[in-house]
PLY file of the C-alpha trace (Angstrom):
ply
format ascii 1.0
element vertex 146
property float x
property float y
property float z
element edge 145
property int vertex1
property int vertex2
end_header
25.27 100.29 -182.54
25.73 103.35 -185.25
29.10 105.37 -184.81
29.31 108.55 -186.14
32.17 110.52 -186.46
31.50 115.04 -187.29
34.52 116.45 -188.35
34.12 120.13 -187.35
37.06 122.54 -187.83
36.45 125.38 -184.96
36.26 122.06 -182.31
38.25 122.94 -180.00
37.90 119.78 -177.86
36.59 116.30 -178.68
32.27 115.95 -178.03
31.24 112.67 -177.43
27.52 112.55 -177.57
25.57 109.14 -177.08
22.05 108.93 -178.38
19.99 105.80 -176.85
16.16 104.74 -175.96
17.05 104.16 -172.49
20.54 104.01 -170.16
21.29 100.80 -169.71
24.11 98.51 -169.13
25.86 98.98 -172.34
25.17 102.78 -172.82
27.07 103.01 -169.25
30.05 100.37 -169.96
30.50 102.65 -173.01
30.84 105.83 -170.39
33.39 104.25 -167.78
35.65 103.23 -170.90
35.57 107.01 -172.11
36.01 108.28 -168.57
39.23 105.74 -168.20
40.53 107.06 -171.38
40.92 110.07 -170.60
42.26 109.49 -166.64
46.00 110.00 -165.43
47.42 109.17 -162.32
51.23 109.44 -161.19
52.83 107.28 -159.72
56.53 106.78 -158.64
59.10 103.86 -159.02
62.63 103.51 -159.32
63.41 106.95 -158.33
61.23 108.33 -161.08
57.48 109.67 -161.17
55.70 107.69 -164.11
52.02 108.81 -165.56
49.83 106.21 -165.79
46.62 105.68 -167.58
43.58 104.89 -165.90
42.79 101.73 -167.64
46.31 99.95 -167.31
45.83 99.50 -163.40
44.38 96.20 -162.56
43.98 97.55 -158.86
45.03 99.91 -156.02
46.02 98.76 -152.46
46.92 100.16 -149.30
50.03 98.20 -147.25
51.04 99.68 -143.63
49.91 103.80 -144.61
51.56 103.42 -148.57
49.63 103.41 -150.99
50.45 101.48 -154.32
49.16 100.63 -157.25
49.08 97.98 -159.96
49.88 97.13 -163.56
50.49 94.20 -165.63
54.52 95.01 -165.77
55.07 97.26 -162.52
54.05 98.39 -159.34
53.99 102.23 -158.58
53.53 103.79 -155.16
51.39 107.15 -154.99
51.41 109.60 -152.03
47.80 109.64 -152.41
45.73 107.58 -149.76
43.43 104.82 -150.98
40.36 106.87 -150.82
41.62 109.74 -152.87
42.87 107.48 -155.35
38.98 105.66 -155.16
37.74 109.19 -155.70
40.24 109.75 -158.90
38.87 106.51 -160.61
35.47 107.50 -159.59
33.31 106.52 -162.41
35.63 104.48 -163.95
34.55 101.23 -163.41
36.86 100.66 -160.13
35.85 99.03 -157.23
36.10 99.03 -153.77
37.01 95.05 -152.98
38.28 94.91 -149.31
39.08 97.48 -146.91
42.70 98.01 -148.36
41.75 97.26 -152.06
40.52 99.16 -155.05
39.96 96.82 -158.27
39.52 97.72 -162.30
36.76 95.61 -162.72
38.04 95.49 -166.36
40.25 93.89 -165.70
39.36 90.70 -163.73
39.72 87.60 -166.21
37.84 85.69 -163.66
36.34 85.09 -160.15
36.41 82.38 -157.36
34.04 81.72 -154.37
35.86 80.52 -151.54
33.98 78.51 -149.06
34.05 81.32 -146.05
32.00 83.97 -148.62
34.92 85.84 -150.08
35.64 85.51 -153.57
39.22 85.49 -155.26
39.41 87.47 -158.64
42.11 86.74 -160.91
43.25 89.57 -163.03
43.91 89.39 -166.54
47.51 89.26 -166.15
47.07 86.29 -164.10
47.74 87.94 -160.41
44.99 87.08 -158.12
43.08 89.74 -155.20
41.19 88.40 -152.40
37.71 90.04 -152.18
36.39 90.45 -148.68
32.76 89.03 -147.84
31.88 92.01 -146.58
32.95 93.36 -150.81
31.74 90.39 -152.35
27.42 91.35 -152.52
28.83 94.54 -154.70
30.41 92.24 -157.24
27.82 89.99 -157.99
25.34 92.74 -157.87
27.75 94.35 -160.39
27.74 91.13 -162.35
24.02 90.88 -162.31
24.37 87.60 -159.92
21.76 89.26 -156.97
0 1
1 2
2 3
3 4
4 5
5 6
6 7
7 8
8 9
9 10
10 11
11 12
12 13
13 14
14 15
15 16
16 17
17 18
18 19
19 20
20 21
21 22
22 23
23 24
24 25
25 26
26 27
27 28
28 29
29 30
30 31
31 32
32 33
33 34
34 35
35 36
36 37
37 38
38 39
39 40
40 41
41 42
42 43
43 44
44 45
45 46
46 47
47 48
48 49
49 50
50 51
51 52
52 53
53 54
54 55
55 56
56 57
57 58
58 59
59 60
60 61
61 62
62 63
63 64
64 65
65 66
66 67
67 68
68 69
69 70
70 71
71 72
72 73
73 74
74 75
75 76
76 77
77 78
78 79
79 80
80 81
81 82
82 83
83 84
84 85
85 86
86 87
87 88
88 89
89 90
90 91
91 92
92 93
93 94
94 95
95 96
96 97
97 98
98 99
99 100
100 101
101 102
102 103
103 104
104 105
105 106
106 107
107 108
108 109
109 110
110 111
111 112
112 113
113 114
114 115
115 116
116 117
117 118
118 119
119 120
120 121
121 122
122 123
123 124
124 125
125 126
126 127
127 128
128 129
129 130
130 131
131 132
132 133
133 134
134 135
135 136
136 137
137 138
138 139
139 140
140 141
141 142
142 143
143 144
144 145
């Protein structure tokens, strides 16, 4: 891969241009990282409203209407539903996982089968999400397993 960097004075925004043969796995890995750079979401805890980037969620759940989600240190909750925040982190290399759960795929260290279909993904801080058989065909089709 060739990086190069064209410092232009009247910029007034950053252009990132990618030049390839063909689109493939790589050329679009190298999109949902720029895309997560780049995304906010808020967030409240402790009385506060925090902004959060993109890429430090491990994953976004849905428990009785609230919606929260996930870091490695804290938990925020969000007024947004589930499927608003799945449309926020569109393109961004999130996942729908189970019917209540949105994971960064990022950010799974590693994954599980479980003997009734589902798999169990253990993020990279160690907390582990249940993925629902009906989920699980997207992630190994994701991982290049189907």
């Amino acid at each position: 891969m060739k990086i190069t960097i064209d410092e232009r004075p009247e910029a007034n925004d950053i252009e990132v241009a990618i030049v390839c043969r063909r689109t493939d796995r790589q050329v679009l890995d190298i999109v949902a990282r720029l895309r997560m750079f780049d995304r906010k979401v808020t967030g409240s805890a402790d009385g506060s409203t925090h902004v959060v980037n993109a890429e430090d969620i491990l994953y976004v759940e849905s428990v009785d209407k609230r919606t929260f989600f996930y870091t490695a240190e804290d938990v925020y909750e969000t007024a947004l539903r589930l499927y608003e925040m799945e449309e926020r982190l569109e393109g961004c290399d999130f996942l729908r996982v189970a019917k209540g759960c949105v994971v960064n795929f990022r950010r799974i260290a590693s994954l599980c089968p479980e003997m009734n279909g589902r798999l169990v993904a253990t993020m990279d801080n160690g907390e582990q999400v249940v993925i629902s058989r009906q989920y699980a065909p997207d992630v190994r089709r994701k991982l290049g397993m189907l």
